[in-house]
FITI-250403 format. One record per atom (N, C-alpha, C): y, x, z; residue in three letters. Coordinates in steps of 0.02 Angstrom, whole numbers, padded with zeros to 5 digits, always signed. Layout:
N
YXZALA...
REM end
This chain:
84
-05409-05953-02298UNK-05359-05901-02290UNK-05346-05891-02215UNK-05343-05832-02206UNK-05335-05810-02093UNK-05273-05829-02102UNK-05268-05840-02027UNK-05179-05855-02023UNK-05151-05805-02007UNK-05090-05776-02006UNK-05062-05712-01991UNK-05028-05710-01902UNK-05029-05680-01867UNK-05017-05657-01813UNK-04973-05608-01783UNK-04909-05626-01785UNK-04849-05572-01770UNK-04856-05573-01713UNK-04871-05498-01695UNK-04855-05463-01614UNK-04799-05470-01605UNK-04759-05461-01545UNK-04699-05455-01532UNK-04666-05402-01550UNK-04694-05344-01549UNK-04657-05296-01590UNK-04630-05320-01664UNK-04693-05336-01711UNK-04688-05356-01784UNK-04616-05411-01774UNK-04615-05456-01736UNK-04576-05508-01719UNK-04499-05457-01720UNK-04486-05414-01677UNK-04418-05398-01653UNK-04411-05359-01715UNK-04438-05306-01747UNK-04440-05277-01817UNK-04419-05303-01884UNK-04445-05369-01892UNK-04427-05391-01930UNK-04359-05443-01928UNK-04334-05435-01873UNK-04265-05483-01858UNK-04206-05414-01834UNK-04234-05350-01827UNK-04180-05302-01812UNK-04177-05268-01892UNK-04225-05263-01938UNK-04218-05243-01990UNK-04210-05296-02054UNK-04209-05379-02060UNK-04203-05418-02061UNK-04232-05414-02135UNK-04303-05423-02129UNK-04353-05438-02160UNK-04360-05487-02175UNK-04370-05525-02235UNK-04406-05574-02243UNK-04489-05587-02240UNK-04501-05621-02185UNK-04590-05653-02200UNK-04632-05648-02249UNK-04597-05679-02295UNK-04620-05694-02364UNK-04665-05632-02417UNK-04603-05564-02392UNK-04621-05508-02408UNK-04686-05473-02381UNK-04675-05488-02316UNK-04721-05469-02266UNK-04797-05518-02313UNK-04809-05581-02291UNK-04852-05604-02311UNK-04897-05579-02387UNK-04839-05572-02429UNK-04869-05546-02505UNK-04884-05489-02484UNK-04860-05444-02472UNK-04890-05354-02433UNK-04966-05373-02410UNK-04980-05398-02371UNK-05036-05416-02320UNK-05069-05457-02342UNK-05064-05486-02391UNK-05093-05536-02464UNK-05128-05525-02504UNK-05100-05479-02545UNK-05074-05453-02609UNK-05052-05392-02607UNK-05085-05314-02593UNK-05044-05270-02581UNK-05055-05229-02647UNK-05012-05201-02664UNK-05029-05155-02722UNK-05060-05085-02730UNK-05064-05074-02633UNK-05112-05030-02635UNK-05138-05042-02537UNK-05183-04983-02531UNK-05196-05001-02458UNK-05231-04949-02428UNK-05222-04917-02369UNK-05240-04858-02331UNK-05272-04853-02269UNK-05319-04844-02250UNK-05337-04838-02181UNK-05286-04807-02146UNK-05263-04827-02096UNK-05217-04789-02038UNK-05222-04732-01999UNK-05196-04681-01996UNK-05238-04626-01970UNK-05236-04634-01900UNK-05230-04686-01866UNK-05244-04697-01805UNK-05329-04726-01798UNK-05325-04749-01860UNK-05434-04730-01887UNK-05424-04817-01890UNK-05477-04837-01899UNK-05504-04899-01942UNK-05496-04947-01866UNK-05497-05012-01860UNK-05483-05050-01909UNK-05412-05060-01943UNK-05364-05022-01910UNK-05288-05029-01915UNK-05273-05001-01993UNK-05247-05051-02038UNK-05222-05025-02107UNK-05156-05060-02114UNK-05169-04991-02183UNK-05065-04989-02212UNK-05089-05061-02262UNK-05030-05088-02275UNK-05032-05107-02337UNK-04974-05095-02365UNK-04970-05090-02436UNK-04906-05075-02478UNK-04897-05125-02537UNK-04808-05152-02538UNK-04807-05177-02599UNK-04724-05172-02593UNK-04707-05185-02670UNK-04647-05159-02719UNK-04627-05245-02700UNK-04542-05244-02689UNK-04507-05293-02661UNK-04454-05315-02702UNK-04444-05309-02771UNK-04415-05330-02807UNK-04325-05325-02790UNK-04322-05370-02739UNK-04284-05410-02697UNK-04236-05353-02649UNK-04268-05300-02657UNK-04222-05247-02602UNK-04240-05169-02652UNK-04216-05193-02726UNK-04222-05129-02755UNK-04283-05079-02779UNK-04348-05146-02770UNK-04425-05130-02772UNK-04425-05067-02744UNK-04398-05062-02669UNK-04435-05035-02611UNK-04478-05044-02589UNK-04528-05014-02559UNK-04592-05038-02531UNK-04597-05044-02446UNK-04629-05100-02449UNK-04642-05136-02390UNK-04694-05099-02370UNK-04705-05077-02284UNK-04759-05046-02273UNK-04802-05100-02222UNK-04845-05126-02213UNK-04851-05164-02148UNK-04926-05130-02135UNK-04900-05141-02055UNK-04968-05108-02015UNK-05024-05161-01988UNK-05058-05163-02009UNK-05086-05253-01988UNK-05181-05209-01974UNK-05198-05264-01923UNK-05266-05275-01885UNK-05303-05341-01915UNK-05337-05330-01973UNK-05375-05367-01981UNK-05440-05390-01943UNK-05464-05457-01924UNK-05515-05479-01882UNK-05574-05525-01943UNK-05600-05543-01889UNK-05657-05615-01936UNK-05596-05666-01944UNK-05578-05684-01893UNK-05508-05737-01884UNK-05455-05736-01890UNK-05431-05677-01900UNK-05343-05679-01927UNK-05314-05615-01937UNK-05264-05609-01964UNK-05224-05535-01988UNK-05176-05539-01935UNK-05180-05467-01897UNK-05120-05463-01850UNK-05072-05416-01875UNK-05010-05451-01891UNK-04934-05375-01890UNK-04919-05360-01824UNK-04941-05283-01848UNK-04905-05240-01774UNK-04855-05236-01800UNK-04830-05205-01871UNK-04759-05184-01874UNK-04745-05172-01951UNK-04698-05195-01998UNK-04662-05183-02057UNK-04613-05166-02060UNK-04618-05128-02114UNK-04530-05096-02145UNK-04537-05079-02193UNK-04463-05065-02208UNK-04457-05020-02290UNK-04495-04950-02295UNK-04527-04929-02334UNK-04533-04849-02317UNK-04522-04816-02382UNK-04474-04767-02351UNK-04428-04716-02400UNK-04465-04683-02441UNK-04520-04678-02403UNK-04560-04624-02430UNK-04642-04612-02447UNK-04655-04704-02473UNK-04708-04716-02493UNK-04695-04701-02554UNK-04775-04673-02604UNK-04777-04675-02669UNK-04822-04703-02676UNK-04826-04729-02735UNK-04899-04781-02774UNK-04955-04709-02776UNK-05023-04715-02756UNK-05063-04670-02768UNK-05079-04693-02858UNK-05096-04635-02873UNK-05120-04621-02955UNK-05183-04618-02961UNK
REM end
């Protein structure tokens, strides 16, 4: 399993919007769905339903490598839908 890698952004994000890890990790895990970033490849969304905050969805922006998953940045997003 890669180890995960919080940028400093991901870091201040998730302590000004007071995220739990945990969430983060299952998103970037386990996502229930997943998007290329339109900032173009390798940078992807991942998405997952949070039980815990009203099964809002977690969005995290993460840089996958050979060696590890990097968070640039997570949050809630208002305005994700599950694709069909």
């Amino acid at each position: 399993m890669k180890p995960l890698h919080f940028t400093l952004h991901a870091e201040t994000v998730i302590s000004e919007r007071q995220l739990d890890r945990s969430w983060i990790e299952l998103t970037v895990r386990k996502p229930d769905w997943r998007e290329t970033d339109p900032s173009g490849p390798p940078t992807e969304r991942r998405y997952r339903r949070v039980p815990e905050r009203d099964n809002r969805i977690m969005r995290v922006i993460c840089l996958e490598t050979a060696t590890e998953i990097r968070i640039i940045t997570a949050f809630l997003d208002r305005k994700a839908r599950m694709p069909r």
